[in-house]
C-alpha positions in Angstrom: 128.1 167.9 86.2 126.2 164.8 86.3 127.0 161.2 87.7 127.0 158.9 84.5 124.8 155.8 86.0 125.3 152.4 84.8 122.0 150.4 84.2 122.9 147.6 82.7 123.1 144.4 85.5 126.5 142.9 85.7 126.8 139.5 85.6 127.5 137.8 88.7 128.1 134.2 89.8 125.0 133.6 91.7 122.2 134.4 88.4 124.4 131.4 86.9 124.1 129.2 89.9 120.2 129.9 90.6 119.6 129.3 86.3 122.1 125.8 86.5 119.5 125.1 90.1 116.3 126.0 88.5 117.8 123.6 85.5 118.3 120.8 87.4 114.9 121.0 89.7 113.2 121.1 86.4 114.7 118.1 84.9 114.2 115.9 88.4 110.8 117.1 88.9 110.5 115.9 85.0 111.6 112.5 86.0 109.5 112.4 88.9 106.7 112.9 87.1 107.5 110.1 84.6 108.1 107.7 87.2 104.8 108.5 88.9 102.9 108.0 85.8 104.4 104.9 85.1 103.7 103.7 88.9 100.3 105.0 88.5 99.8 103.1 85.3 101.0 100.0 87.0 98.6 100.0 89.6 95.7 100.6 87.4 96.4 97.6 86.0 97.0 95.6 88.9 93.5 97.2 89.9 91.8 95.8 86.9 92.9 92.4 87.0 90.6 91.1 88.9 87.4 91.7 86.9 90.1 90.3 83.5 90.3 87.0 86.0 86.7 86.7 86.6 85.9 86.8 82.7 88.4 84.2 82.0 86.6 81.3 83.6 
């Protein structure tokens, strides 16, 4: 008689942690991201405002 083999994966603790991790790297590397562009479209404009300064005069 044969074994009776279970494939189905049974849920354990760590799957939720690593999904709830993966989550939350997401989301800060989403906010990173935002705050770089936002710093990098900050200095482009500091970058610029020279040549703006000299057509002023």
């Amino acid at each position: 008689m044969g074994k009776q083999i279970n494939c189905k994966k049974e849920w354990h603790p760590s799957r939720y942690e690593t999904r709830m991790k993966v989550a939350e790297a997401e989301e800060k590397e989403a906010g990173n991201e935002k705050n770089y562009l936002k710093e990098q479209n900050i200095n482009d404009e500091g970058r610029m405002a020279w040549m703006l300064d000299d057509f002023k005069e």
